[in-house]
N, C-alpha and C positions, 0 to 999 in steps of 0.2 A: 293857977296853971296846972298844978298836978290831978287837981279835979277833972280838969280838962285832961289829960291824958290816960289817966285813970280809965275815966268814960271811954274815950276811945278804943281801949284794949276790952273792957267790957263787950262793948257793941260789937267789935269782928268777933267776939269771941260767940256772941249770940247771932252774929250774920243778921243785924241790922243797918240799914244807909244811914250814913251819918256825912255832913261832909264842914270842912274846916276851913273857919274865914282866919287870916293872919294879918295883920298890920305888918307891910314890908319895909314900907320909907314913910317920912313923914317931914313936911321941910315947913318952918314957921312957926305958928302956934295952934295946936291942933288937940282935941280935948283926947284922940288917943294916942296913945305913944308906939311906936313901933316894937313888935313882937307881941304885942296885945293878941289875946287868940279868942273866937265865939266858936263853938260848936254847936253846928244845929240837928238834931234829930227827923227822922221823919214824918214821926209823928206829932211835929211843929214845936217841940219844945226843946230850950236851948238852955244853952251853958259857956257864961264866959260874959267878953263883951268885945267891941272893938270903937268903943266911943260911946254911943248911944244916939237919940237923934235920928234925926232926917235920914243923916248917912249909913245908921246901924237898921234904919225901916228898909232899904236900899240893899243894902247887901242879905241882910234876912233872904228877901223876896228872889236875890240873887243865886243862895244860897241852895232855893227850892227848885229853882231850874237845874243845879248841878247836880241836886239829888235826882232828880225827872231824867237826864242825860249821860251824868256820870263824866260830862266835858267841861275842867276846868275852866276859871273864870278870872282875869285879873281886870280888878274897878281901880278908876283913880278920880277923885275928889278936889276939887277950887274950893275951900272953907269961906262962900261967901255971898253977899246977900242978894248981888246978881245973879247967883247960879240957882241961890234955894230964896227965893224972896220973900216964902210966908216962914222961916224956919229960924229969924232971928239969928243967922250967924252971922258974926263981925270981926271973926278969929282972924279970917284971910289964909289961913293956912293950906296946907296941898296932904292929902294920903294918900295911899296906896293899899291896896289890898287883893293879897290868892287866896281864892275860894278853890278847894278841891273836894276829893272826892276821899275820904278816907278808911271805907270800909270796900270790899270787893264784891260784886253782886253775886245773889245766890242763885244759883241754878237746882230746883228740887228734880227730880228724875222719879216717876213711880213706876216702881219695876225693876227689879233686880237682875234681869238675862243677861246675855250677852253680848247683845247692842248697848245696854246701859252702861257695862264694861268699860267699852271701848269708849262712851261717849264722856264717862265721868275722867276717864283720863286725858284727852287732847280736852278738856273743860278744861280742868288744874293748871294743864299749861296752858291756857289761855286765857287765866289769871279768876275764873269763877269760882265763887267757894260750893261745893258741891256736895248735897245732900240726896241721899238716896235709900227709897222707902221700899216694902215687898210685905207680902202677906205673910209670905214662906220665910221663916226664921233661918232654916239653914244657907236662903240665897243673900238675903242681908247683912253680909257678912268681913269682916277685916279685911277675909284673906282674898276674897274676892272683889275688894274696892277700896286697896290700899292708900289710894289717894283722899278719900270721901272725909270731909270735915265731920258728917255724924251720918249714921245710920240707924233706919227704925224698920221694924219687925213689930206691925201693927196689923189693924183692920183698916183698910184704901179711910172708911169715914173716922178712924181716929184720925189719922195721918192728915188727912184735910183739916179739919178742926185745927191742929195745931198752928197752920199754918197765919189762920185769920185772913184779914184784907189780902194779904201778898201781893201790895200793889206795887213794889221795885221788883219782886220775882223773877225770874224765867221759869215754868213749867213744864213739862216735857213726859208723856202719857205714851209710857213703855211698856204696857201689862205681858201679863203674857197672853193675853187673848181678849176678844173683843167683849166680852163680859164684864173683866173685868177693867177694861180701858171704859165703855158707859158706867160704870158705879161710880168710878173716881171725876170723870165728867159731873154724870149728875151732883156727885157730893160737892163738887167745888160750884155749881152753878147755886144750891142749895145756901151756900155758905156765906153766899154774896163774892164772894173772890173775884177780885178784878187785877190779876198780874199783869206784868208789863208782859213780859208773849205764852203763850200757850200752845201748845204742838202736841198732836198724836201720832205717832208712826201708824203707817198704812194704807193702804191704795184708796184711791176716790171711791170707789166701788164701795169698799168696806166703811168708809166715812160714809156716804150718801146713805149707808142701810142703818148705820149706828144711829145717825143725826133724826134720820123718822123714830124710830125706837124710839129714842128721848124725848123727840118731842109730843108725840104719844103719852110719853109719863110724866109731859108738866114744863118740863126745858125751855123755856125761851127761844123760838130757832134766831132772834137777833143778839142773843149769848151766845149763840152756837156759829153763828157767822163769824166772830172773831177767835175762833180756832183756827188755827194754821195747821190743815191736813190735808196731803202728806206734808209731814214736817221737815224740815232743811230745802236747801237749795239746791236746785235740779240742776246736778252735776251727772245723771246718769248712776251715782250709786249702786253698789251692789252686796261687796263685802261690808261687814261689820264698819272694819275701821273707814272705808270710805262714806256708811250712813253716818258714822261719828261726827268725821272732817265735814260733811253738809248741813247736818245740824250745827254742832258750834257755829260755823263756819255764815252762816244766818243768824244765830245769836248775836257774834261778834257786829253786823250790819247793822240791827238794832240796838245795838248799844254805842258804838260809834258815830252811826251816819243815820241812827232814826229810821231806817226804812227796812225793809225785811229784804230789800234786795240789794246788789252792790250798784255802784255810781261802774259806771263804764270808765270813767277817768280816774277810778283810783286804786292802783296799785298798792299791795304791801309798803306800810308807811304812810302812805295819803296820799292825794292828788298829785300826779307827775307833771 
């Protein structure tokens, strides 16, 4: 069990998805006992157990959806050979099991200005762990992203590299100019990088001239169709902090409700 917890301070601590299956009840004879815990990694490998079995193939698989959505999950189990009929169980037993989400997703921001300011803080408070990169050493910096879990003062293609697959990510392409908003494009298309969203700030105009550029220099334009630009949800924006609140503010939709746009029935809190 402390290995298990262990790991889990590990992994926020590296802003990796990890999410945590628990045995909550367990009524009969049942090969796990309640409080029994598995941690599964993203990169499919785990730690722990919560039985084994049909039922531990079951919540693995379950497991992988909460990592994919970040929306808990509670399973419950009949221990029996009507339910699993090629799986030899004869226990008869009943489980239960919360699969959650136990790390926080990352939000990377490339780009140090002003806008990323504002957007690394209404991030924080909207529970993303928030990382932000810049060429320029003096903008990447404490005192201007006091919120930021880490920052790096690289070159846009170290900064990619580091990142690898980033396929739970949020991405978010802040440069300070369209130069260098295609370097970080191209390096991440380069890289193979397949985050869950990707956004660049800036007008269609300036997306539709970038997008040929690139494709020009080799891009995929079917990787390029899955950019979200202009980035955030069209609230009209203008100031900083209202780009901030449109951006999250679309994060939060895809991380909650899967869609990059909101449900018309659902208010703050969920569905009314």
């Amino acid at each position: 069990m402390s290995d298990i917890f262990e790991e889990i301070v590990a992994l926020r601590r590296r802003g990796e998805p990890a999410a945590l299956c628990t045995i909550t009840s367990t009524a009969g004879s049942t090969p796990g006992k309640a409080s029994m815990k598995m941690l599964v990694r993203a990169d499919g490998s785990f730690v722990g157990t919560v039985g084994g079995g049909c039922v531990e193939a079951e919540v693995y698989a379950a497991a992988q959806e909460v990592l994919r959505t970040g929306e808990s999950k509670r399973l419950a189990f009949a221990l029996n050979e009507r339910d699993y009929p090629d799986s030899g169980l004869i226990c008869g037993g009943k489980v239960e099991i919360f699969i959650e989400s136990v790390t926080d997703p990352t939000l990377v921001l490339f780009g140090a200005g002003h806008i990323s300011s504002s957007v690394a803080q209404v991030a924080k408070l909207a529970g993303f762990r928030v990382v932000v990169g810049d060429e320029r050493e003096a903008f990447a910096t404490r005192e201007r992203f006091p919120d930021a879990e880490e920052l790096i003062a690289a070159p846009w293609t170290e900064q990619v590299a580091r990142l690898g697959g980033a396929e739970h990510a949020f991405l978010v392409v802040v440069t300070r100019g369209h130069i260098d908003d295609g370097t970080v494009l191209e390096a991440l298309f380069l890289s193979g990088a397949k985050p869950r969203y990707l956004g660049m700030i800036g007008s269609r105009a300036k997306r539709n001239v970038l997008f040929d550029q690139l494709v020009e220099r080799g891009v995929d334009p079917r990787w390029l169709a899955a950019v979200r630009s202009p980035t955030g949800l069209a609230l009209g924006a203008r100031t900083h902090g209202e780009i901030a609140v449109a951006i999250v503010a679309q994060l939060i939709a895809l991380r909650r409700l899967g869609t990059l746009e909101p449900r018309p029935d659902g208010g703050a809190g969920g569905p009314q």
